[in-house]
C-alpha positions as CSV (number, residue, x, y, z in Angstrom):
1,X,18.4,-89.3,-36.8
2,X,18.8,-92.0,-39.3
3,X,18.9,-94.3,-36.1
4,X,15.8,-93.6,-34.2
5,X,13.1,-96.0,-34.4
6,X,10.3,-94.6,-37.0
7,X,7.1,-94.4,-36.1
8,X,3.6,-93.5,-37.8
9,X,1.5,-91.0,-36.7
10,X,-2.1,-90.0,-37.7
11,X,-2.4,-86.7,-38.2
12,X,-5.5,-85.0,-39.1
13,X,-4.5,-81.3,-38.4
14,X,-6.5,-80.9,-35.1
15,X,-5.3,-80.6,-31.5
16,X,-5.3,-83.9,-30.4
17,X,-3.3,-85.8,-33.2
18,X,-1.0,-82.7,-33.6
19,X,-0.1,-83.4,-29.7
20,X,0.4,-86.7,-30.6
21,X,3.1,-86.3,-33.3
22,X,5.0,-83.8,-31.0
23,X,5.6,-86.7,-28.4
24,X,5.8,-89.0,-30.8
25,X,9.2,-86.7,-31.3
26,X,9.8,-86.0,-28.0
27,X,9.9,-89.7,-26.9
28,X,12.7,-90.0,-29.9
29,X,10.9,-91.4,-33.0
30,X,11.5,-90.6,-36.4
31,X,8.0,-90.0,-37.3
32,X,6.4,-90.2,-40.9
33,X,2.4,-88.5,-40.7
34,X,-0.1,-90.1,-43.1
35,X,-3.7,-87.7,-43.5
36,X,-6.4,-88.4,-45.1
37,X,-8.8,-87.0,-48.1
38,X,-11.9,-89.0,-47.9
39,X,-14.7,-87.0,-49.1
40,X,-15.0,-84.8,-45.7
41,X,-16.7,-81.4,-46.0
42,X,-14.4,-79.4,-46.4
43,X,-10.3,-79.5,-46.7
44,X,-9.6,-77.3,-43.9
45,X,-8.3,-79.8,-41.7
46,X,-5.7,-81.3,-44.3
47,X,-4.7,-77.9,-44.8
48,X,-4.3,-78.0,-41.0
49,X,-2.2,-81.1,-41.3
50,X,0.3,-80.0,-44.1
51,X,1.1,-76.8,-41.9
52,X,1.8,-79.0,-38.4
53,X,3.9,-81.8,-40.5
54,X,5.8,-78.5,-41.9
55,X,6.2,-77.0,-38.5
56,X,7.3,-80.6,-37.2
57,X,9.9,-80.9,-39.7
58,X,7.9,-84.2,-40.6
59,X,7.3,-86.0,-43.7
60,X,3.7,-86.5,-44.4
61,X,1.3,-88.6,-47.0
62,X,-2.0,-87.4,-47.7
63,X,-4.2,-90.5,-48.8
64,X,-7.1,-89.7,-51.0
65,X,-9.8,-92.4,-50.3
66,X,-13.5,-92.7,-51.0
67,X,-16.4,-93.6,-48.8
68,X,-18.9,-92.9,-51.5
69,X,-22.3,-94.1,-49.3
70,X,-21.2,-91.6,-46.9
71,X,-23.4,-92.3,-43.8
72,X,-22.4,-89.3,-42.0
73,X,-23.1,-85.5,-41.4
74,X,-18.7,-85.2,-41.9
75,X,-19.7,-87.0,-45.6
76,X,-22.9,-85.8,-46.9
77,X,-24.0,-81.9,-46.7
78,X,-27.7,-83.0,-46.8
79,X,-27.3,-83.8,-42.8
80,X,-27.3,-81.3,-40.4
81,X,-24.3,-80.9,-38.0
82,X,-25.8,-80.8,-34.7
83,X,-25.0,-77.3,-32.6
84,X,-23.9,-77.4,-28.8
85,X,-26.6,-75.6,-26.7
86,X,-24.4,-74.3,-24.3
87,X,-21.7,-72.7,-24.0
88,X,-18.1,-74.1,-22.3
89,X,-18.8,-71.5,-19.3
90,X,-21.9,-73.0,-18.8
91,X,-23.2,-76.1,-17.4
92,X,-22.4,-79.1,-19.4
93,X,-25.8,-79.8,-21.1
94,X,-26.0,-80.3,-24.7
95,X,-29.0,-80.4,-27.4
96,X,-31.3,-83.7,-27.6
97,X,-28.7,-85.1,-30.4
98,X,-26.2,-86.0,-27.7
99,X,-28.8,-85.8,-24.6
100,X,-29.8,-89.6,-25.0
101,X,-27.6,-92.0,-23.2
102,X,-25.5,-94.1,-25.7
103,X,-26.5,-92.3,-28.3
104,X,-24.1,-92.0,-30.8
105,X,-24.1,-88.6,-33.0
106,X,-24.7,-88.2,-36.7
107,X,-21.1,-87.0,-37.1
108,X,-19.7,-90.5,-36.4
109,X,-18.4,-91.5,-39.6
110,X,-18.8,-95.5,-40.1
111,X,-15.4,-97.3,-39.8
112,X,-13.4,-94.1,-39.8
113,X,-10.7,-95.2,-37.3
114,X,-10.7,-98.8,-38.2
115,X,-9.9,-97.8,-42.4
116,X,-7.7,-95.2,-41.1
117,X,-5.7,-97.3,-38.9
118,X,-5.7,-100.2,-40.8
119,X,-3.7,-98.1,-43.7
120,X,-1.5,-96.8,-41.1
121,X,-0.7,-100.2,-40.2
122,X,-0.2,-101.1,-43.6
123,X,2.5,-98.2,-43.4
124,X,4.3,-99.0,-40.8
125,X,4.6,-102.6,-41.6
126,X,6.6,-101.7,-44.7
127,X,8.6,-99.2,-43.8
128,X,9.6,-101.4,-40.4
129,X,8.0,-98.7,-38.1
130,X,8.1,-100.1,-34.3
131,X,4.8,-97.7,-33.2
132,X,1.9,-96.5,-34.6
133,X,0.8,-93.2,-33.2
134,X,-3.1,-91.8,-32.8
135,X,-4.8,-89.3,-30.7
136,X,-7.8,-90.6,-30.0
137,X,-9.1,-90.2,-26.8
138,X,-12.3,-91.4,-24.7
139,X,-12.9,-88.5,-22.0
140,X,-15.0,-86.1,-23.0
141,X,-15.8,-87.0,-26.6
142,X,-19.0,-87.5,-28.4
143,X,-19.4,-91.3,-27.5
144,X,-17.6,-93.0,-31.1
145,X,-17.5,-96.5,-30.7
146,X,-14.0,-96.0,-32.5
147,X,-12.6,-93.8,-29.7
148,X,-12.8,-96.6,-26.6
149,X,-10.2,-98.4,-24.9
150,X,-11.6,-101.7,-25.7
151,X,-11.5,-101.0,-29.0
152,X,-8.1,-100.2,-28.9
153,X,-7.5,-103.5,-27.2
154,X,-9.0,-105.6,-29.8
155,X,-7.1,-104.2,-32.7
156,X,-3.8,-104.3,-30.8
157,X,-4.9,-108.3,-31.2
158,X,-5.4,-107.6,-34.4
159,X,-1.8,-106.3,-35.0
160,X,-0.4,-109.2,-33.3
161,X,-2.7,-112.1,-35.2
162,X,-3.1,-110.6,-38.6
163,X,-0.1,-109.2,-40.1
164,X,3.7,-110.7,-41.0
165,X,5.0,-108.1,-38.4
166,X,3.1,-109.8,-35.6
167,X,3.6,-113.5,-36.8
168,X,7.5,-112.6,-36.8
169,X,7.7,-111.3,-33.3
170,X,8.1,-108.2,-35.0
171,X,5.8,-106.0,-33.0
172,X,4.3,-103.2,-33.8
173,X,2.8,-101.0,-30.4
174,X,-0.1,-99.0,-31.0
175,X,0.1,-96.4,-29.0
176,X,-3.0,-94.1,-28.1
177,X,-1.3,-91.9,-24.9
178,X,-4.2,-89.5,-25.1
179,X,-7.2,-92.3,-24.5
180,X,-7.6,-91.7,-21.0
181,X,-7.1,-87.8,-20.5
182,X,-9.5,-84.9,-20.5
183,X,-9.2,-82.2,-23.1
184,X,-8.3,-79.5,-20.6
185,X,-4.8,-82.1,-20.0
186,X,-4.4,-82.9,-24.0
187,X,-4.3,-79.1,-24.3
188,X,-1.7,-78.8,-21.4
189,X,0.5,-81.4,-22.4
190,X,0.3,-80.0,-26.0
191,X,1.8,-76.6,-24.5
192,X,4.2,-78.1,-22.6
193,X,5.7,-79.4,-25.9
194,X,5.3,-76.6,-28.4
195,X,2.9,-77.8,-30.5
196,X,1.5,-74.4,-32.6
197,X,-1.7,-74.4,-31.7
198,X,-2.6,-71.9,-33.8
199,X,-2.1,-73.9,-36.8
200,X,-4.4,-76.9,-35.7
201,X,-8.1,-76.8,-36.8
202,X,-10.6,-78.9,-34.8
203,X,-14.0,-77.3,-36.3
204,X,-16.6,-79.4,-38.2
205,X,-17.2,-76.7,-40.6
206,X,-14.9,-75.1,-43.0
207,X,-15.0,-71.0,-42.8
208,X,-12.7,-68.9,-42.0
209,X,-12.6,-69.4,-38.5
210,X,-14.3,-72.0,-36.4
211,X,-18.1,-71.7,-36.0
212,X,-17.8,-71.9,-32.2
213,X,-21.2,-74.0,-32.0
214,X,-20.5,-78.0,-33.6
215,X,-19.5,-80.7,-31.3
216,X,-15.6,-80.4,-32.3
217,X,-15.7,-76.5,-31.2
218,X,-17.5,-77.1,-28.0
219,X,-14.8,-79.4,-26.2
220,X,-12.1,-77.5,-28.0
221,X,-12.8,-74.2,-26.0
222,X,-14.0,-76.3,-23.1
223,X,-10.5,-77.7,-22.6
224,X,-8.7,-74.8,-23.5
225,X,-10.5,-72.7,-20.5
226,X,-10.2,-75.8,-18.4
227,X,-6.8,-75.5,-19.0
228,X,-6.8,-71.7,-18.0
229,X,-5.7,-71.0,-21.7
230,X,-6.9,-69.0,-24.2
231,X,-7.6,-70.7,-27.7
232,X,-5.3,-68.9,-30.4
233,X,-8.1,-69.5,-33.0
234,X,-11.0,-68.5,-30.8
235,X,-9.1,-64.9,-30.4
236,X,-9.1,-64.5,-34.3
């Protein structure tokens, strides 16, 4: 084990990064998981993270950060999370926060991937990772600038031009294998590799089981019944 290449994964505790880490393992890395506590609504999700890490047989960091001009309905409980109108069964329409074209949602928190990532790139670079691991993906999402290919593409740059790694010919991949797949295949290829759904949280709000109506929760039981799967969480 002590001979595989290592590997950072972001791990937030929901569907998508927890598929991540699994083929992270699958392809052969030694994967350390770094999670963050910066000021979100609730601690569900890091909860969420410490169980999948466990379940993994991973090592994982939880980095406590602040953001303290929030900016965001994930940051600052005087925002309203926007509800889904519809249901996954249902046509694909949505309520007038995500109707307009381009619009981007009041969940969006500012920067998010790019601190997040630029931590785990700090990470990696001193523990001589080769890959950085993140499940972001741009099919059926809420529209985050964060979550697109080409900005994916400009921070690989950025790992080439901006760190000691890069200069050296030391490179570091960032790999996002998820970017171009729907959540109905994420959900597939996550059961195909084992990963506990169950355990993984994906919900916007904190109680005791998802609230079945936030942005999150909509393309999470979308994608599982695409898949012709039955959500673990949505059964409780």
């Amino acid at each position: 084990m002590r001979n595989k290449p290592k590997a950072v994964v972001l791990l937030s505790g929901g569907l998508d990064s927890s598929t991540v880490l699994y083929l992270a393992k699958s392809q052969g890395f030694r994967c350390f998981c770094l999670a963050f506590d910066y000021g979100q609504r609730h601690k569900r999700e890091i909860k969420a993270a410490k169980k999948i890490a466990q379940s993994a047989r991973v090592g994982l960091r939880v980095v406590k950060i602040g953001l303290p001009w929030k900016g965001s309905a994930l940051l600052d409980k005087q925002i309203k999370i926007p509800e889904v109108t519809s249901s996954p069964g249902h046509q694909d329409t949505k309520s007038a926060d995500w109707q307009s074209v381009g619009k981007i949602p009041v969940t969006y928190v500012p920067g998010r991937n790019i601190i997040f990532l630029s931590f785990a790139l700090s990470y990696a670079e001193a523990i001589n990772a080769k890959a950085l691991f993140i499940g972001a993906h741009a099919q059926d999402y809420s529209g985050y600038p964060d979550c697109r290919p080409e900005f994916y593409q400009a921070f690989k740059r950025v790992v080439s031009s901006g760190t000691k790694s890069g200069i050296e010919k030391r490179k570091i991949q960032v790999k996002t294998p998820l970017l171009g797949k729907k959540k109905a295949e994420i959900i597939r290829l996550g059961a195909k590799l084992g990963v506990p759904f169950r355990l993984t949280w994906s919900c916007y709000r904190g109680r005791g089981s998802p609230c079945g109506a936030c942005d999150s929760c909509y393309y999470r039981q979308k994608g599982f019944r695409e898949a012709g799967m039955t959500d673990p969480l949505e059964s409780k």
